[in-house]
C-alpha positions, 0 to 999 in steps of 0.5 A: 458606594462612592455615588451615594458619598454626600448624599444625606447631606444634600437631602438636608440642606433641601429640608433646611430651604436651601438651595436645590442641590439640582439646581431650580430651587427656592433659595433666598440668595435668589438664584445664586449656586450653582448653575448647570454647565452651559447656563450663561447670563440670564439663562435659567437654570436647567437642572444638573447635567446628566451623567449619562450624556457625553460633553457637548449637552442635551438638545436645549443646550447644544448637547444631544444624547448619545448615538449608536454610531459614535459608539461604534466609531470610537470601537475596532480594531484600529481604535478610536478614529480621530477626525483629523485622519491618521490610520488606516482605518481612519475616515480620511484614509485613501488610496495612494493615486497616480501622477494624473491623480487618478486612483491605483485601486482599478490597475492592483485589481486588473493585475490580480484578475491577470494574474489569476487568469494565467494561472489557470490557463498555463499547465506544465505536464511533466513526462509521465503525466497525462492530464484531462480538461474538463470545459464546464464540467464536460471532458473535452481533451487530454494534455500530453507532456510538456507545456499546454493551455486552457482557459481560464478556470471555471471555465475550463479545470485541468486534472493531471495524473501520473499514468507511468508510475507503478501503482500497487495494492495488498490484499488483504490490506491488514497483514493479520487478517487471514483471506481463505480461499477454497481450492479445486480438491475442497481445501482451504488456503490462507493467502496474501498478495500484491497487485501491481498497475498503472493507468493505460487510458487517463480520460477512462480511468477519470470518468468510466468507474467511480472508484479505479482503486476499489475496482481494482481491489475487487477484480483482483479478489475475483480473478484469485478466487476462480484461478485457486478454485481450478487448483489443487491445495499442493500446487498452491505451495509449490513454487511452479503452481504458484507461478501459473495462479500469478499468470491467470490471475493477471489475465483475469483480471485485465479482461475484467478491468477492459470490460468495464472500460476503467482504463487499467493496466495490470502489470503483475500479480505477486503471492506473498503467502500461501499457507493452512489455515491457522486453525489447521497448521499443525495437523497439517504439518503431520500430513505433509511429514508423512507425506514427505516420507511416502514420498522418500520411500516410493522414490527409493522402490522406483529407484530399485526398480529402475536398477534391475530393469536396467541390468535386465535390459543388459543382461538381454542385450548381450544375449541380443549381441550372442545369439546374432553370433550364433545364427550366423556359425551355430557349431563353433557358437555352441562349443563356445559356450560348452566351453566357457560354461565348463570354465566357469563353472570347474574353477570353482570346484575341486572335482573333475567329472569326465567321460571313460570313454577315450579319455585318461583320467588324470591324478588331482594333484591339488586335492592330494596336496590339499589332504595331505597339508591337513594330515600332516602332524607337526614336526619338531626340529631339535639341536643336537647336543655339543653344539 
């Protein structure tokens, strides 16, 4: 609103005769006013100076209209640019020169080119590592330890690997996802395990497969499933079938890995789990239970078994030992046992059976003693009387 303070009244004084407010106008003070800046002596009057011109005029005058560089000059970062130089962004800035007069600029460049250069041309390989050199994207050699040399990139890039550290992976990576696997007898298995490498071959693990971990992660899924596919469900479980699943999963997959050149050792194969199906465990828990006792009993009738065979095979060597005895003095060998056959078994009775002839019968004392203890009445001992 402040451009338009006055305004009203300089329209009037125009109606009125008076002098132009712009200058150029017919008023009886002949050409008395005001006078357009710049307006000097006789000059005629221009007419007010235009608001949108900066100082310094239009073209009749010494001044001209604004240009698209002086506004761009007083704009940026570093501010207004003063013709007297001063900041860095200033047009009479430059850079600092040598004695001779000459300029840094060429040398700050060169080193940083030098230096760049010999960073990318000195490798230090430490003792475990290996690295490749590949020359305009092309293998070429590979760098053992220590300190080594290239050219400078791009032409020559270097890619260094660590190929003694041991390496693993789990499968199935997720420890809640189940991974079934079908036996030898037709049973499924529920099982996690973990397998360990390192790179035998720097040069074929770079350039000879696309992705060296996913091979791995599938050579190891196909090694299990055909070992478990040659096992029974109860070697899985056990503590020796899983051992020999490890062993040939391992070889398994290191003739994979040697076919396709990947540059992969196989270190080990380890199962962390082996169980049921979680759909199953129950159900199978009662199997094992009644297996576990069908177990306990035929080990208990093997046992009986094993018992009487062995007092049988006593039993038969002694009489092995008796009748080479025998054969060698049958009479005295025969009387022998009469005699030894009548011992044992006339200790246990209290009858004596003897032939009449030539032979006098004899009293049992035992047996009478016998009788008589039991028909015996109980006798009663008494005082007599005064004492």
């Amino acid at each position: 609103m402040r451009i338009f303070d006055g305004f009203g009244q300089r329209i009037s004084l125009a109606m009125a005769g008076k002098k132009s407010p712009w200058g150029g106008g017919s008023g009886n003070d002949g050409g008395g006013g005001d006078e357009p800046i710049g307006a000097q002596g006789g000059d005629k009057p221009k007419g007010p100076r235009n608001p949108w011109l900066p100082p310094g005029g239009n073209s009749e005058d010494g001044r001209r209209a604004p240009n698209i560089e002086d506004i761009f000059k007083s704009r940026g970062p570093e501010g207004p640019r003063r013709s007297g130089g001063g900041g860095p962004g200033g047009p009479n800035f430059r850079f600092p020169q040598r004695p001779g007069g000459k300029s840094w600029f060429p040398l700050a460049v060169a080193g940083i080119v030098i230096v760049g250069l010999l960073a990318t041309s000195v490798h230090l390989v430490g003792p475990q590592q290996e690295g490749v050199v590949k020359t305009l994207g092309n293998y070429t050699r590979n760098m053992e330890p220590g300190l080594n040399f290239s050219l400078p990139f791009p032409i020559e890039t270097v890619d260094i690997e660590d190929v003694e550290g041991v390496r693993s992976v789990r499968i199935p990576g997720n420890d809640n996802q189940a991974k079934l696997i079908l036996t030898g007898d037709q049973n499924l298995v529920d099982l996690s395990y973990i397998v360990r490498w390192n790179i035998k071959d720097l040069a074929n693990y770079k350039f000879r497969v696309v992705d060296p971990i996913e091979t791995v992660n599938e050579a190891a899924e196909a090694g299990m499933r055909a070992a478990v596919a040659e096992t029974e469900l109860d070697e899985t479980f056990s503590g020796q079938g899983r051992a020999a699943i490890e062993l040939d999963v391992r070889e398994r997959m290191q003739r994979t890995l040697d076919g396709y050149q990947a540059g992969v050792r196989v270190l080990g194969v380890e199962i962390e789990k082996a169980d049921p199906p979680a759909q199953v465990v129950d159900a199978f828990r009662d199997v094992q239970v009644a297996e576990q006792n069908a177990d306990a009993a035929r080990n208990q009738a093997r046992g009986y078994a094993q018992q009487v065979l062995a007092q049988a095979e006593g039993e038969a060597e002694a009489f092995d030992k008796v009748y080479a005895q025998y054969r060698l003095a049958p009479q005295v060998t025969r009387q022998r046992l009469y005699y030894e056959t009548m011992e044992r078994v006339l200790s246990q009775t209290d009858k004596t059976i003897v032939e009449t002839n030539n032979v006098t019968p004899y009293l049992p004392l035992p047996e009478i003693r016998q009788r008589a203890q039991r028909s015996a009445p109980a006798t009663v001992v008494t005082a007599p009387e005064g004492q």
